[in-house]
N, C-alpha and C positions, 0 to 999 in steps of 0.2 A: 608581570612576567608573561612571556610568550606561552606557554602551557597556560597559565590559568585563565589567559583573554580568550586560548580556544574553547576552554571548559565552559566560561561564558557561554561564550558566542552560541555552542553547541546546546548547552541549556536551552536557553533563547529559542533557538530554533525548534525544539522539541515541543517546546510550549506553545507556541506560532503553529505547528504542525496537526499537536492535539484540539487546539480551538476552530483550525479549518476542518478536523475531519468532523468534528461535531456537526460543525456547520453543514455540512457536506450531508450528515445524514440526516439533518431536520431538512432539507432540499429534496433530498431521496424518497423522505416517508411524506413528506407533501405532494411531491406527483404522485409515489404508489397507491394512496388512497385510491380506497374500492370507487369507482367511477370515473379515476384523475386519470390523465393524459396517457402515466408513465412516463418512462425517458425517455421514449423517441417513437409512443404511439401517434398515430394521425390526428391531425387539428381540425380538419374536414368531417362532415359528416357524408352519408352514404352517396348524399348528394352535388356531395363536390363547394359543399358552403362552408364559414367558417363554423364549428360548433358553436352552441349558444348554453351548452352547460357549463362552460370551464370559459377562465378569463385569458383569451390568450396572449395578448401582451404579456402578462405574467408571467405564462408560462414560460413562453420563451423570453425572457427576463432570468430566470430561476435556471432558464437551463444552460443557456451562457453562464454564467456565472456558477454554475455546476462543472460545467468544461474548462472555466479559466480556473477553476478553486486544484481540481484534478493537477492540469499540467501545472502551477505553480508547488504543489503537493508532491511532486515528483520532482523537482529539483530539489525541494527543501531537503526530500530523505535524501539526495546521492551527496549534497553537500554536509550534511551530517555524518553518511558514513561515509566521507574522507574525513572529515576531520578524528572521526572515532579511530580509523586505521591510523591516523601522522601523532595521533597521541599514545596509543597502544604500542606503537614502533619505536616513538620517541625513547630513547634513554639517558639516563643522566651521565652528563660530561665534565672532565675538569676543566677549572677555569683556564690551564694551559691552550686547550682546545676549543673553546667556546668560552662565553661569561655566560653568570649566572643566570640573567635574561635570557640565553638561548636553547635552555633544557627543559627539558619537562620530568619532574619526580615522580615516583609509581606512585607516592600520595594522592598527584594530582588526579592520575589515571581511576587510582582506587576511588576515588569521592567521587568520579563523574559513574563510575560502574554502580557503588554505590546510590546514588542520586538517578540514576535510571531501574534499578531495581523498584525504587521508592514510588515512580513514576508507571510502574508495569512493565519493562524492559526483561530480559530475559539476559543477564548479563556470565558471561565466564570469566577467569581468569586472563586468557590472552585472544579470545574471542567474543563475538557478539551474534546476534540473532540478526541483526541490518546488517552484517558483514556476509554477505551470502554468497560472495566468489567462490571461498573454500565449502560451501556444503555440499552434500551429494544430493543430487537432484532422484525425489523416489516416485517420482512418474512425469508421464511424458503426453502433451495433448497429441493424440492422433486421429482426431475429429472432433469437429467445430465447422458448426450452421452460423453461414457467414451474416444472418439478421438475429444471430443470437445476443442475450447480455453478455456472454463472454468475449463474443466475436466483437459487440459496441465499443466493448469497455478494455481492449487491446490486445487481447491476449491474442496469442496464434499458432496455428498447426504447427508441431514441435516443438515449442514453448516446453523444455523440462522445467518440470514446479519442485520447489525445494521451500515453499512455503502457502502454503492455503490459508490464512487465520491462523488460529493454533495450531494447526497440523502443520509439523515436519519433519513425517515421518514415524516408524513404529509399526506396529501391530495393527491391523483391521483398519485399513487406508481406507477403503472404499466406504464400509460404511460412516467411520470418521468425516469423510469429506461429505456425505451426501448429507452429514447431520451439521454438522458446519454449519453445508451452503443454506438448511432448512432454518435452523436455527438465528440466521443471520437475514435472512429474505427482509430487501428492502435496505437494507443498512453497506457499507461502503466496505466491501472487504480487504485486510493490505496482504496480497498477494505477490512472491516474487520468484522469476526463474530465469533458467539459464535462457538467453536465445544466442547462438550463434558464438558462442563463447564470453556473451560479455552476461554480467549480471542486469537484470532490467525487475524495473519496481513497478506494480500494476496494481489499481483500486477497484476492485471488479464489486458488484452490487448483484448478488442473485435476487431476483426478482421472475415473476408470472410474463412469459410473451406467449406468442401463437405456436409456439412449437412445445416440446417434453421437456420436462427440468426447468430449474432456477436458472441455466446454465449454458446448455444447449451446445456442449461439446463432452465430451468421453475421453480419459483419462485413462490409460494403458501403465501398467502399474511395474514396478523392476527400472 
């Protein structure tokens, strides 16, 4: 059936999803090691050579492949949450109007909410946590240091955030987020907000650069 090849497919991809961001963050905590390059520290030393303490083919090896892992990462989730919306919307038809191959049963629907719970999903009844067109966005970047990790890693002035990690939303935002980003340093966070009116998915990695915070942009909160 058409419903259960998506429930697949969707699976599938969730799975593919969670073994990249692993990988993503053993990539992450290998540059951030104390003396390591970081993600987009210099290769040079003061002298204009290459450094002789880090292997940099490697590195940059690691870090392509940290950029490719990213943007195929970000397809994976918008292809996932269509398929989560065209199964959530789907409803069952008579055979008059479609055959049985063409519906999808709230069973189906249920086993896959189910089956994402099971997986750490945050699932509702006729919504989800990836589906983040309809949530309210409870703050709004209104600065960002453009050699920031925030800034590296996509995000941008007025980017409304309707997801930080766990955070979306609630009581005591600011220290939430600031304990987030601490708690998380080094590791690939799935961050998503409005831009522009469209929903956009972002893997932001707080991490130590030359500037204040993990983060390097400020967060205007309502």
């Amino acid at each position: 059936m058409v419903g259960a090849n998506l429930k697949a497919e969707t699976m599938a991809l969730m799975d593919k999803r969670a073994a990249m961001e692993t990988e993503m963050n053993s990539i992450v905590e290998r540059l951030c090691n104390p003396g390591g390059p970081g993600l987009s520290g210099n290769l040079l030393d003061p002298e204009g050579f290459p450094r002789e303490d880090i292997d940099i083919p490697v590195v940059r090896a690691e870090r392509h492949r940290l950029a490719e892992l990213r943007n195929e990462h970000s397809e994976i989730t918008e292809k996932i949450n269509v398929n989560i919306q065209i199964l959530h919307s789907a409803r069952p038809t008579s055979k008059k109007d479609s055959g049985p191959e063409e519906s999808v049963s709230s069973g189906e629907v249920t086993s896959l909410s189910a089956s994402m719970q099971t997986a750490g999903f945050s699932v509702a009844s006729h919504t989800m946590d990836v589906d983040m067109v309809n949530s309210i966005p409870f703050a709004m970047v209104d600065e960002i240091n453009e050699s920031s990790p925030a800034a590296e890693d996509g995000l941008q002035l007025g980017d409304q955030v309707v997801k930080f990690g766990n955070v979306e939303g609630g009581d005591n935002l600011l220290q939430r987020l600031a304990a987030e980003a601490q708690s998380k340093q080094g590791q690939a966070v799935s961050v998503g907000v409005i831009r522009q009116g469209a929903k956009v998915d972002l893997f932001i990695t707080p991490r130590i650069w030359q500037g204040r915070g993990l983060l390097g942009c400020h967060f205007r909160l309502g």
